[in-house]
N, C-alpha and C positions, 0 to 999 in steps of 0.2 A: 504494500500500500504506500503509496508515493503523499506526502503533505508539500504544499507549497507554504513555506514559512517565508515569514516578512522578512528581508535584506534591511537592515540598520543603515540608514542615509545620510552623509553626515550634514546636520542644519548649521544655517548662515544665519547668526543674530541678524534683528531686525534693528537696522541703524534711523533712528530718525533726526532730522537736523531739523531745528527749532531757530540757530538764530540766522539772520537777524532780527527774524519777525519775534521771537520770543526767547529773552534770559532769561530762565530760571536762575534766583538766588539760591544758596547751601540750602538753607532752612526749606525753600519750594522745592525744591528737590528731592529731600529728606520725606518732606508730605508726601509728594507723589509716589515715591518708592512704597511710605504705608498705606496709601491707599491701593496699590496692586501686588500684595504680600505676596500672588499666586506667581509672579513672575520673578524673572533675578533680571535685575535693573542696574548697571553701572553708566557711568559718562566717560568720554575719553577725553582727551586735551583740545579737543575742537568745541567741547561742548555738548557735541552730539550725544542721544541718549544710545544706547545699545540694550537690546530686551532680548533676554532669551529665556526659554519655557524650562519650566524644572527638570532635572534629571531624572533616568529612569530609574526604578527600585533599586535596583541591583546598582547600578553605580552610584548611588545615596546609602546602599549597605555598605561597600567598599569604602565609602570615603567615612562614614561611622565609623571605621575602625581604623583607620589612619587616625583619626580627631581624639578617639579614644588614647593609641600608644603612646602620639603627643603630648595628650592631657596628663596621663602617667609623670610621664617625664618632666613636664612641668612643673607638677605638685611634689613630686621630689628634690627637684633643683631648686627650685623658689627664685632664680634670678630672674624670672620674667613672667609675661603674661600669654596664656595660648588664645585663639579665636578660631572658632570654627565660621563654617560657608555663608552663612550668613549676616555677620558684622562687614562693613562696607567702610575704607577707610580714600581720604582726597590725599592723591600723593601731591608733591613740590609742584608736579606738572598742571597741574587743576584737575586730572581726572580721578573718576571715584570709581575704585575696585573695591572686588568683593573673593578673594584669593578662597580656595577649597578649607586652606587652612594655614594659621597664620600665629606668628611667636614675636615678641617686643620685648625687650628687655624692661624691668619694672620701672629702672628709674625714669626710662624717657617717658614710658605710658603714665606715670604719677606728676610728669612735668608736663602734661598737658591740663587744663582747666577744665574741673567738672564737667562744667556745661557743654565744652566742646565733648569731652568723651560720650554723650549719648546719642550724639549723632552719629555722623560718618567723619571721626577725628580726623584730624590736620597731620598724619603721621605715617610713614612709609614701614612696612614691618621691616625687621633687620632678617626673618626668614619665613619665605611663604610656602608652598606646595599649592601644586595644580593636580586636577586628577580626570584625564581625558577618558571622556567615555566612548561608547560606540559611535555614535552621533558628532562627537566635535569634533570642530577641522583644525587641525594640527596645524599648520599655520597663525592662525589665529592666535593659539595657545603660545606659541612659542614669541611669536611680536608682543604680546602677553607679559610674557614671562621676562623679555627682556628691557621691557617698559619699567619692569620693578627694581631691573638691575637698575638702569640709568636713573634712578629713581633717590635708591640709595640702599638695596636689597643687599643681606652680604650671602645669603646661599638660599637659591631656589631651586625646586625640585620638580620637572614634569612627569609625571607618572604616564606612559603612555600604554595601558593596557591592551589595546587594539592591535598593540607590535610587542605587547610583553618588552619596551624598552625603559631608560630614565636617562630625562636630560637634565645637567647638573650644569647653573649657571651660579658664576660667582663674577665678582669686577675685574676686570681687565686680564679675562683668563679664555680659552678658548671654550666653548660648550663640551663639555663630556658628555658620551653617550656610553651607555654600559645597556649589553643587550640580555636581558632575561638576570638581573639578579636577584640573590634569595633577602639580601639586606641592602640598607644605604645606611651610613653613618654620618650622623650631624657634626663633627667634630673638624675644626677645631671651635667652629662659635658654639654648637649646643653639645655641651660636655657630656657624654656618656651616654645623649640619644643615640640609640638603634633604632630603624625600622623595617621589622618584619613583613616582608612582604606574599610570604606566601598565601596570604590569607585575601590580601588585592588583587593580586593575578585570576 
């Protein structure tokens, strides 16, 4: 008995360009984001909004459990603060991401002012992870990812499932690709992270 199963496609956010007919300020932005929870919503340096539709089960189980080993790690180190998919931070460049999952050292996160921290803070993580599912375009991800470099990222991680690959961006270093590993280690910024990957793949 032969099934025709769906092919995974990979989707193109939907980019809408607002100005000059309309800036959004931090704060209208910050709204608009709560008012369409069901979406992931970031801006880039043009302004432009980028929307794309939630991920699927299975690669929101994946990334649960990256957020998880992080979180471990976190709470035992105590020198900083982790964030998961959700928190949305405006890098130096004016645009607002929203990284799979994301690490700050405490004092710069405690050196920003309350108020700004319930938004989308004024702060570049010092390490993110991205986590490509079936659907995202690798491209996209990687321009991405190196946006946070120039930003002021000091190690980013693209998990590329789709190629069982990981691209390892740090400043002024070439992209490392490692194909099919069982770990990546955080070291030397996050002391004594490991992540397990067999549980991602």
């Amino acid at each position: 008995m032969t099934t025709n199963l769906p092919v995974a496609t990979e989707i193109i956010p939907v980019v809408l360009q607002l100005q000059p007919a309309i800036a959004l300020t931090e704060d209208q932005f910050y709204e608009f984001c709560q008012l369409n929870r069901d979406f992931r919503i970031e801006r880039n340096p043009a302004g432009e909004l980028v929307i794309m539709p939630p991920t699927g089960s299975e690669t929101d189980e994946r990334n649960f459990d990256v957020i998880v080993q992080l979180g471990i790690w976190v709470k035992q180190d105590g020198t900083g603060v982790g964030f998961g998919s959700s928190g949305g931070f405006t890098l130096p460049n004016g645009a607002v991401r929203s990284p799979d999952a994301a690490w700050i050292k405490r004092d710069r996160w405690e050196a920003i002012p309350a108020e700004l921290r319930k938004k989308f803070a004024p702060i570049c993580p010092e390490f993110v992870i991205e986590l490509r599912s079936e659907s995202d375009n690798l491209r996209i991800l990687q321009d991405k990812m190196q946006e946070y470099i120039d930003n002021g990222t000091k190690l980013g991680w693209l998990i590329d499932r789709k190629q069982r690959r990981v691209f390892i961006y740090r400043p002024n270093i070439a992209v490392e690709v490692l194909d099919n590993p069982k770990t990546l280690y955080g070291e030397p910024l996050l002391l004594g992270f490991v992540l397990d990957l067999s549980q991602v793949w």
